[in-house]
C-alpha positions as CSV (number, residue, x, y, z in Angstrom):
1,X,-20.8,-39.3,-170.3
2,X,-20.1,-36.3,-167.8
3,X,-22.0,-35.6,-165.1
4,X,-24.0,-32.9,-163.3
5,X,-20.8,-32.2,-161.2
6,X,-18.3,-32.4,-164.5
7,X,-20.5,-30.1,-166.4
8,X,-20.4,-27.2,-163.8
9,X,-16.9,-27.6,-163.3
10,X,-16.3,-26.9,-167.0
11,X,-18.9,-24.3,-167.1
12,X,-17.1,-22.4,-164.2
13,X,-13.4,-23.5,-165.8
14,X,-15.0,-21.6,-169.0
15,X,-16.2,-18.7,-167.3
16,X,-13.0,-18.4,-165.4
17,X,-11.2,-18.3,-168.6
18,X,-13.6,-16.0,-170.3
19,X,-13.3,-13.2,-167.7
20,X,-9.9,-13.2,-167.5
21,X,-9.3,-12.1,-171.4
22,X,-12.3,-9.6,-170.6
23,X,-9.8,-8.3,-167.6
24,X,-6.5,-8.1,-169.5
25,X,-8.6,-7.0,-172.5
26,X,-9.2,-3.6,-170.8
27,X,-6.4,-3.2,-168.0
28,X,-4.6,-0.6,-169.8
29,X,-5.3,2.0,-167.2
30,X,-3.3,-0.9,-164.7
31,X,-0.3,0.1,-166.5
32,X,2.1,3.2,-165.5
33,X,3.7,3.1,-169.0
34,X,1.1,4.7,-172.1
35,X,-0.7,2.2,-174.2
36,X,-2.2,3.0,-177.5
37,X,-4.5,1.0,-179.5
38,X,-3.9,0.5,-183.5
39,X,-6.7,2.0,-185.0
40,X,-5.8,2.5,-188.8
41,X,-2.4,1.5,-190.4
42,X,-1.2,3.1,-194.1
43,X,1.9,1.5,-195.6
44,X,4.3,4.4,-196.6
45,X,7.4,3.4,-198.9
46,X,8.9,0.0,-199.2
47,X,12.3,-0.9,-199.8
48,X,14.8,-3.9,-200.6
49,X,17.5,-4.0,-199.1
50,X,20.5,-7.2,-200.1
51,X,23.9,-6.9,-197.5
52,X,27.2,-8.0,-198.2
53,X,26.2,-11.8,-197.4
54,X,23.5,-11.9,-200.0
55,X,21.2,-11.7,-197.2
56,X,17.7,-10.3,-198.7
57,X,15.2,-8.1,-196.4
58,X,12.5,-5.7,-197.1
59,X,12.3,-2.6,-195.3
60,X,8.6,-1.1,-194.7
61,X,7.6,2.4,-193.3
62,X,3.9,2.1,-192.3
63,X,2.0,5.3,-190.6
64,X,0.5,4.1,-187.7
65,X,-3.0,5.8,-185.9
66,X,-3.5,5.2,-182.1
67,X,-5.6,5.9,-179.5
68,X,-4.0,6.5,-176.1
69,X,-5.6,4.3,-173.6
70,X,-4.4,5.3,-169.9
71,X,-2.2,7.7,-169.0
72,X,-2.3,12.0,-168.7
73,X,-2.6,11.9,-172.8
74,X,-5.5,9.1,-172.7
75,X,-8.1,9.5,-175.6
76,X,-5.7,11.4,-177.4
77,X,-5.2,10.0,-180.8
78,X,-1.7,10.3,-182.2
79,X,0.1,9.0,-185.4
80,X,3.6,7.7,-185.4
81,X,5.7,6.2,-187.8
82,X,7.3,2.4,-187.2
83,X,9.6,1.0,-189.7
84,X,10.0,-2.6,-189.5
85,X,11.5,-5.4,-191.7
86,X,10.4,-8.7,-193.3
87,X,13.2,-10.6,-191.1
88,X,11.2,-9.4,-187.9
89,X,14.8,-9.7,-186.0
90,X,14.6,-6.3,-184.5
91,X,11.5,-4.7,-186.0
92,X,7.7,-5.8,-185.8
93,X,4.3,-5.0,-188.1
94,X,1.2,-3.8,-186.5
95,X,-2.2,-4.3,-187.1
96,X,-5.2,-2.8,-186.3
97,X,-6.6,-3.8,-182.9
98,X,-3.5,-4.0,-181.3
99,X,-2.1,-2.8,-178.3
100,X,1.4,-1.2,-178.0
101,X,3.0,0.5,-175.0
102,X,4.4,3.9,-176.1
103,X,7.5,5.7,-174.9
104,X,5.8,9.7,-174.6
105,X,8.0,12.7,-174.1
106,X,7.3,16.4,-174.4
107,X,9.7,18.3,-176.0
108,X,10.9,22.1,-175.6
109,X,9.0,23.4,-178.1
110,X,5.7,21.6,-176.5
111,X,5.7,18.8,-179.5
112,X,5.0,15.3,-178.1
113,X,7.7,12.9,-179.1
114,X,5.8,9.1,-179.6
115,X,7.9,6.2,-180.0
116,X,6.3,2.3,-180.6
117,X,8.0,0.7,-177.7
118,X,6.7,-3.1,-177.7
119,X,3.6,-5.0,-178.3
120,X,1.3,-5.5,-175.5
121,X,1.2,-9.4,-174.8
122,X,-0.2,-10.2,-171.3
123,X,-3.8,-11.4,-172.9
124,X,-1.6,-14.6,-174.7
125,X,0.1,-15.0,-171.6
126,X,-2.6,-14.9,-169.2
127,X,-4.7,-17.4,-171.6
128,X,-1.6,-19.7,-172.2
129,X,-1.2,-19.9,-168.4
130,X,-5.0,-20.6,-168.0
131,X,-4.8,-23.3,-170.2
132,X,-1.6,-24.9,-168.7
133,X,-3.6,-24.6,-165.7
134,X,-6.7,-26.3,-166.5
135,X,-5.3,-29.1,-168.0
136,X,-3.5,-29.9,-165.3
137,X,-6.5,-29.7,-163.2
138,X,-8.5,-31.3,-165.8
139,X,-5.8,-34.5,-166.5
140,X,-4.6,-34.9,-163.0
141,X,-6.9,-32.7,-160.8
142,X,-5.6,-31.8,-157.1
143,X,-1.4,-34.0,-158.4
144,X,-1.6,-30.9,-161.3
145,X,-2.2,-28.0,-159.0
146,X,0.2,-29.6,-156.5
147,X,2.4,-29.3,-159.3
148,X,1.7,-26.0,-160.3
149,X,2.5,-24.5,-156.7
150,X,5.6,-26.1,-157.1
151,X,6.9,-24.4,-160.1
152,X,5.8,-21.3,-158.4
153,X,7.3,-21.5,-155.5
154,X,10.7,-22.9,-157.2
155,X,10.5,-19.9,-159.2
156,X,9.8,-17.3,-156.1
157,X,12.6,-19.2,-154.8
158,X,15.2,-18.4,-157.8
159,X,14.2,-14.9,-158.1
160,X,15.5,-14.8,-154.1
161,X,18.1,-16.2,-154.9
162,X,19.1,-13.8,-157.5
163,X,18.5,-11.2,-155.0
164,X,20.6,-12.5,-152.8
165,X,23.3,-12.5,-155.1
166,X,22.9,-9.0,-156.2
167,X,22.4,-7.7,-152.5
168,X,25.8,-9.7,-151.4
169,X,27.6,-9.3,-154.3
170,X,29.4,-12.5,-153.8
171,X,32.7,-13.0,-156.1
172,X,32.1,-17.1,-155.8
173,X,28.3,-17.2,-156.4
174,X,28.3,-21.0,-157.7
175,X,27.2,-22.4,-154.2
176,X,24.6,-19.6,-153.7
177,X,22.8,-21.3,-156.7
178,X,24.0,-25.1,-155.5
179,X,22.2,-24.3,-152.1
180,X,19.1,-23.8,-154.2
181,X,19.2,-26.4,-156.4
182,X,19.0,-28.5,-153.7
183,X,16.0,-26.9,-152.4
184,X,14.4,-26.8,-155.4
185,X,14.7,-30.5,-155.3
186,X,13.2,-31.0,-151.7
187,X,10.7,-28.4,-152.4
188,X,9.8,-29.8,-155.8
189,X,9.6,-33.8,-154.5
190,X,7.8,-32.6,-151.3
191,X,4.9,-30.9,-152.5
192,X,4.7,-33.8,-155.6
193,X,5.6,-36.8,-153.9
194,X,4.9,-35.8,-150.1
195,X,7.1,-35.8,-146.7
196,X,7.6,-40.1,-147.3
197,X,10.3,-42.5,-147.7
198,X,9.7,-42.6,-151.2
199,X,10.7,-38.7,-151.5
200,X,13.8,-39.2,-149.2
201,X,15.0,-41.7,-151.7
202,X,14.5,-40.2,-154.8
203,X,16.0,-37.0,-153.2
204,X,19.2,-38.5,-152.2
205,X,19.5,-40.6,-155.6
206,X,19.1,-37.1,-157.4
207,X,21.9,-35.3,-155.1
208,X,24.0,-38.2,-155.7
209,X,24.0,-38.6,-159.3
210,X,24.1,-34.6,-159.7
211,X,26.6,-34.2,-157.3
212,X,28.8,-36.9,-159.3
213,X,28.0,-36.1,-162.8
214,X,29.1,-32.3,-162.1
215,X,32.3,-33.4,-160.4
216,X,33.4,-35.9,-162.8
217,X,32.9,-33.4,-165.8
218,X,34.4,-30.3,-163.8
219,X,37.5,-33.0,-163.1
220,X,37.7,-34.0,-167.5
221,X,37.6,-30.5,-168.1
222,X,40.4,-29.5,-165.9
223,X,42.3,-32.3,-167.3
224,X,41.9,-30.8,-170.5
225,X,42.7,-27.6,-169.8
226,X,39.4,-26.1,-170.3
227,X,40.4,-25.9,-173.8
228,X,37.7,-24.9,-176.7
229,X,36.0,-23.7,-173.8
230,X,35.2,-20.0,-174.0
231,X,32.7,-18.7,-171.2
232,X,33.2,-15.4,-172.1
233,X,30.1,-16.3,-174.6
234,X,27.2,-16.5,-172.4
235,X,25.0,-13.7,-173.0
236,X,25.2,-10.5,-171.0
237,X,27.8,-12.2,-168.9
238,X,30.2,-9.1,-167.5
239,X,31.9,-10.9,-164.9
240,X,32.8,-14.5,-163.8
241,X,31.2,-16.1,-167.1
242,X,32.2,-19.2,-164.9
243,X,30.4,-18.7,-162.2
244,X,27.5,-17.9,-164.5
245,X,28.0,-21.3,-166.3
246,X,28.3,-23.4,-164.0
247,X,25.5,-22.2,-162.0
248,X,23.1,-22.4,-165.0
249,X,24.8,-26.2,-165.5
250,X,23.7,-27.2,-161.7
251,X,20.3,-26.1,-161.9
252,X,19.5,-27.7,-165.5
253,X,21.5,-30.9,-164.6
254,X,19.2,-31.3,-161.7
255,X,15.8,-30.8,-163.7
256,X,17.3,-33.7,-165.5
257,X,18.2,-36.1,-163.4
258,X,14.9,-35.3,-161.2
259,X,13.2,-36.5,-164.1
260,X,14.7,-39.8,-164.6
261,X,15.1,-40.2,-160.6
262,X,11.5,-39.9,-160.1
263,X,9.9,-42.3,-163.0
264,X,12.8,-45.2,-161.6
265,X,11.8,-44.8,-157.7
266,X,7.8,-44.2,-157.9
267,X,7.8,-47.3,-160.6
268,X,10.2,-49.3,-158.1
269,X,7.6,-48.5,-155.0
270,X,4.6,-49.3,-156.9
271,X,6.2,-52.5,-158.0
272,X,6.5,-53.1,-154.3
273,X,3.3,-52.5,-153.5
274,X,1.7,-54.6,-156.4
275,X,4.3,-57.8,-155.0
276,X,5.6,-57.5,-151.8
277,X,7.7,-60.2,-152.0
278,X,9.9,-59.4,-155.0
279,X,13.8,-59.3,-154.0
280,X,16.3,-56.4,-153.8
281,X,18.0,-58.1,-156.5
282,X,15.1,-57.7,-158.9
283,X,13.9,-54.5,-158.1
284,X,17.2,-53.0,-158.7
285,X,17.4,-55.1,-162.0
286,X,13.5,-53.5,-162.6
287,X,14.9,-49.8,-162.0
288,X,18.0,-50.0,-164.4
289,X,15.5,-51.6,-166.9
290,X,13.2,-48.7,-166.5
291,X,16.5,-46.0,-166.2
292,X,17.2,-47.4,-169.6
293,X,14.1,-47.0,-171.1
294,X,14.2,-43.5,-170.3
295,X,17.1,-42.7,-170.5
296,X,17.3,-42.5,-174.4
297,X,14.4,-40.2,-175.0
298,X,15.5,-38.1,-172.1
299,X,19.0,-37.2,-173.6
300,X,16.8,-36.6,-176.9
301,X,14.8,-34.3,-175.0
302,X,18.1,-32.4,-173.4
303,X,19.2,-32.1,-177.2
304,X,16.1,-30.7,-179.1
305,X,15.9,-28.0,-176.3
306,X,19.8,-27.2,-176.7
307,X,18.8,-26.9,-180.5
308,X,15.8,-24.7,-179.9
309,X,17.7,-22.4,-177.9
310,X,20.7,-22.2,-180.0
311,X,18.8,-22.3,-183.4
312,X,18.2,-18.4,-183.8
313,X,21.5,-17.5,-183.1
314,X,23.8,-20.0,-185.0
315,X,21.5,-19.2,-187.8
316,X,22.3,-15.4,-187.8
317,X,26.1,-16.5,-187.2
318,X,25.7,-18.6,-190.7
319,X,24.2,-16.2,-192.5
320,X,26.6,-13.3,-191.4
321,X,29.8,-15.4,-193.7
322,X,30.9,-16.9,-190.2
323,X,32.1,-20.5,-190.8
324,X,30.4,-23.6,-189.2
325,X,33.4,-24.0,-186.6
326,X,33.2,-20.8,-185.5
327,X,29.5,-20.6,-185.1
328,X,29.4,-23.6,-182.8
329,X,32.2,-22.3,-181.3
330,X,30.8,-19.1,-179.9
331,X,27.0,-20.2,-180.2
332,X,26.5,-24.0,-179.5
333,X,29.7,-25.0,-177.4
334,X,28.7,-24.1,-174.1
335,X,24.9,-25.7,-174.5
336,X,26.6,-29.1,-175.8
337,X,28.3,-29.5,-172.8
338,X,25.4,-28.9,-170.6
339,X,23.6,-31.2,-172.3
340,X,26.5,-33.4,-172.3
341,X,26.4,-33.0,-168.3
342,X,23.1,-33.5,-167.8
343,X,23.2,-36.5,-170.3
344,X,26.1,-37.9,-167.4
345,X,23.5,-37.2,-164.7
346,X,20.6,-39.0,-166.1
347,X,23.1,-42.0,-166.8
348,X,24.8,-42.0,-163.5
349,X,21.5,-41.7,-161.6
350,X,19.8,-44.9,-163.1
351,X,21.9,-47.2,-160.4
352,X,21.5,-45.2,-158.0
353,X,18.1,-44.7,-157.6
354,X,18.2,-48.5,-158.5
355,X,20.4,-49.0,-155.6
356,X,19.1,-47.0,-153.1
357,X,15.2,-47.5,-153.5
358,X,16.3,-51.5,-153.9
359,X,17.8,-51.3,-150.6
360,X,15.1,-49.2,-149.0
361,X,12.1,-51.4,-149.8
362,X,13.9,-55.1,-150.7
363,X,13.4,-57.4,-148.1
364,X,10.3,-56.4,-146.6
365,X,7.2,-58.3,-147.3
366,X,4.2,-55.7,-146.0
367,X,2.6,-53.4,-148.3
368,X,4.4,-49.8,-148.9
369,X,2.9,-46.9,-148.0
């Protein structure tokens, strides 16, 4: 049954939610760039198109009637033509009652030149972060919103970071972004875990076993040469693809081995506080048992994201008459050893958070804290 008090927060959780799609609903006039709203669409012409590959697409022109919502030209109801295809890869449909932000320019003869620059999509993105942040209110109440304000301030903290970088211009960059991994570790475990002994342990097992899994796989890949290795494939990388890589390896190796550190030292501490007298021997026996338990769906986890994020691209690389060795190659290389890193972080960090939070609480008989 919910109560009085569980009602109105739901009412006010609705309302909250509610006004905010009214807001970014009609914020056009927010925006410096033009926005015009579909009002009528006509298809045109429509044509098939088959490339070299065999690859099949269909090509359609559609006219498209908007009203300019903000802007020196708002009101003003214009008609451009998009052309998009069925593939969607660098095209898009529009329908009526959409937004789209417009690229306007008056030309010498006085003619307005209208282009279809993107669809408008703060309204899914406000509701989506709505949602993520009610249920974590709603599941774990003030331990969600603690949560929440730390993913904010980690990422306020990467985008300095990244300013940093541009503003120093730094030709070895790789410790920049090592320095803030390893505040986005104390930042993250503070705010989650709290200023205790519990987050001091967890924190050193997850600079430990991230320190050790990157240097033991920097070490096997200078062994081998760095061969099959080609950095040069990270997106938009113009200089020191390196760098770039390993700085992206640090910071998603960590996220990793956070993960697996925290569920073996906060089960470890609560076993200690349920029995007080349980050994050092068995609690460190208790945190590899619940390491390896994790461990497996963890890695899965690392994998399925690799494949989610490589999927589009290796797909394009297929269809294109590239072979399968070259495609994961130039598409699917780079994330399989990332993952494989990370995959050597979570395993290296089950004994040591077993180790250290084993030593840190073993031996004591009171109640923890």
């Amino acid at each position: 049954m919910i109560n009085k008090k569980q009602g109105l927060t739901l009412v006010i959780l609705a309302l909250s939610g509610i006004l905010l799609l009214f807001f970014t609903k009609n914020n056009a006039k927010l925006y410096r760039q033009p926005i015009g709203k579909v009002m009528t669409v006509k298809q045109q012409t429509v044509q098939k198109n088959v490339d070299e590959f065999g690859n099949h697409d269909v090509q359609t022109t559609q006219l498209v009637t908007l009203k300019i919502l903000n802007g020196h030209y708002a009101n003003k109801k214009v008609t451009v033509n998009n052309t998009f295809a069925k593939s969607g890869a660098l095209s898009q449909k529009y329908r009526p009652g959409q937004e789209v932000f417009l690229d306007i320019h008056r030309l010498k003869d006085g003619q307005l030149s209208i282009t279809l620059s993107d669809l408008k999509r703060d309204v899914y993105l406000i509701f989506l972060v709505w949602l993520v942040v009610v249920v974590l209110y709603l599941m774990m109440r003030m331990q969600g919103l603690k949560t929440l304000l730390s993913v904010i301030l980690n990422v306020l903290l990467f985008l300095f970071f990244i300013q940093l970088d541009v503003v120093l211009n730094l030709n070895n960059f790789f410790w920049l972004f090592a320095l803030s991994a390893v505040l986005f570790t104390l930042l993250s475990l503070s705010l989650v875990i709290g200023l205790n002994k519990q987050c001091l342990v967890t924190f050193l097992a997850v600079i430990l076993a991230t320190s050790s899994a990157l240097g033991l796989s920097m070490l096997l890949i200078a062994v081998t040469g760095q061969k099959g290795i080609h950095y040069e494939a990270l997106d938009f990388a113009t200089q020191a693809p390196k760098q770039l890589f390993l700085s992206a390896t640090v910071i998603g190796l960590l996220g990793a081995v956070m993960d697996a550190a925290t569920d073996i030292v906060s089960t470890l501490f609560e076993l200690k506080q349920t029995n007080p007298n349980v050994s050092q021997a068995q609690l460190f026996k208790s945190g590899r048992q619940v390491g390896q338990a994790v461990m497996g769906p963890l890695i899965n986890v690392l994998l399925l994201i690799f494949f989610a994020e490589s999927f589009a691209l290796s797909v394009l690389y297929l269809r294109n008459g590239n072979t399968f060795a070259y495609t994961f190659e130039w598409t699917m290389s780079l994330g399989i050893l990332e993952a494989l890193i990370s995959a050597i972080g979570v395993v290296l960090v089950i004994p040591s958070a077993s180790l250290l939070a084993a030593m840190a609480l073993g031996g004591k008989k009171d109640v923890v804290s």
